[in-house]
C-alpha positions in Angstrom: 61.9 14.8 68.2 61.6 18.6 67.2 59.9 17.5 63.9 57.6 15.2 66.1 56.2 17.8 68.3 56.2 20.5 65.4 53.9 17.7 64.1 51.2 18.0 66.7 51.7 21.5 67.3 50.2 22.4 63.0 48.1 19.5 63.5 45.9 20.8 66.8 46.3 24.1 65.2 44.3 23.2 61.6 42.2 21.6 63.9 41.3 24.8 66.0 40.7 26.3 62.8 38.7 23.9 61.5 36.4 24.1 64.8 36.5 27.7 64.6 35.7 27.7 60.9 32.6 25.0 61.5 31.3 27.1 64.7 31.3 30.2 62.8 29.2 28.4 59.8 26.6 27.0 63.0 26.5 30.5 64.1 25.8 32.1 60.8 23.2 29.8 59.7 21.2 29.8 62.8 20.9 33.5 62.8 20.0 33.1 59.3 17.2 31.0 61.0 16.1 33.1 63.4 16.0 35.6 60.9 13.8 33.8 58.5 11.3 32.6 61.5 11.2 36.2 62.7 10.1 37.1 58.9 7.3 34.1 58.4 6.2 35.2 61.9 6.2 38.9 61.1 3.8 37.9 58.0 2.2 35.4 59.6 0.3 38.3 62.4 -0.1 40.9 59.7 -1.9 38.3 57.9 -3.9 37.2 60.6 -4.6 41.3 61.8 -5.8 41.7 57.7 -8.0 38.6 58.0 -9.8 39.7 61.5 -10.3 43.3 59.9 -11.6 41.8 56.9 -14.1 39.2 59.3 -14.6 41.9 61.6 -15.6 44.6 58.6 -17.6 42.2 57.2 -20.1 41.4 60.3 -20.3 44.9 61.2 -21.7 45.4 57.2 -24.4 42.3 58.3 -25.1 44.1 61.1 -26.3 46.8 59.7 -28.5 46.5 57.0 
Protein backbone atom coordinates (compact mmCIF):
# COMPACT_ATOMS: atom_id res chain seq x y z
CA UNK A 1 0.00 0.00 0.00
CA UNK A 2 3.09 2.38 0.85
CA UNK A 3 4.46 1.74 -2.70
CA UNK A 4 0.85 2.54 -4.07
CA UNK A 5 0.51 5.91 -2.59
CA UNK A 6 4.39 6.70 -3.10
CA UNK A 7 3.07 6.05 -6.68
CA UNK A 8 0.72 8.89 -6.89
CA UNK A 9 2.57 11.05 -4.63
CA UNK A 10 5.94 11.21 -7.78
CA UNK A 11 3.31 10.98 -10.27
CA UNK A 12 1.19 14.41 -9.26
CA UNK A 13 4.51 15.72 -8.52
CA UNK A 14 6.10 15.34 -12.35
CA UNK A 15 2.91 16.44 -13.17
CA UNK A 16 3.21 19.88 -11.20
CA UNK A 17 6.38 20.20 -12.76
CA UNK A 18 5.35 19.57 -16.00
CA UNK A 19 2.46 22.41 -15.57
CA UNK A 20 4.91 24.55 -14.01
CA UNK A 21 7.43 23.89 -16.79
CA UNK A 22 4.61 24.46 -19.72
CA UNK A 23 3.26 27.75 -17.80
CA UNK A 24 6.60 29.17 -17.62
CA UNK A 25 7.26 28.45 -21.61
CA UNK A 26 3.40 30.37 -22.06
CA UNK A 27 4.75 33.12 -20.06
CA UNK A 28 8.04 33.49 -21.73
CA UNK A 29 6.76 33.44 -25.20
CA UNK A 30 3.99 35.78 -24.72
CA UNK A 31 6.29 38.43 -23.28
CA UNK A 32 8.37 37.59 -26.16
CA UNK A 33 5.15 38.73 -28.06
CA UNK A 34 4.45 41.66 -26.49
CA UNK A 35 7.87 42.54 -26.95
CA UNK A 36 8.04 42.09 -30.66
CA UNK A 37 4.47 43.99 -31.09
CA UNK A 38 5.76 46.77 -28.94
CA UNK A 39 8.90 46.86 -31.52
CA UNK A 40 6.73 46.71 -34.99
CA UNK A 41 4.62 49.31 -33.22
CA UNK A 42 7.47 51.45 -32.15
CA UNK A 43 8.64 51.35 -36.05
CA UNK A 44 5.49 51.43 -37.30
CA UNK A 45 4.78 55.51 -35.69
CA UNK A 46 8.33 56.56 -36.39
CA UNK A 47 7.69 55.56 -39.86
CA UNK A 48 4.43 57.13 -40.11
CA UNK A 49 6.01 60.60 -38.15
CA UNK A 50 8.97 60.36 -41.16
CA UNK A 51 6.37 59.98 -43.89
CA UNK A 52 4.00 63.03 -42.56
CA UNK A 53 7.35 65.22 -42.26
CA UNK A 54 8.33 64.11 -45.62
CA UNK A 55 4.34 64.96 -47.10
CA UNK A 56 4.26 67.83 -44.89
CA UNK A 57 7.86 69.24 -46.11
CA UNK A 58 6.96 68.57 -49.39
CA UNK A 59 3.52 70.82 -49.64
CA UNK A 60 5.06 73.55 -47.68
CA UNK A 61 8.05 73.49 -50.82
CA UNK A 62 4.63 73.76 -53.39
CA UNK A 63 3.49 76.30 -51.50
CA UNK A 64 5.99 78.37 -51.96
CA UNK A 65 7.29 78.78 -55.20
Amino acid sequence: MEAFFTTIAETQKNALEAAACFSDNCLIAAERITQLNIEVARIAFEQSAEMALHCWEYSLSKARP
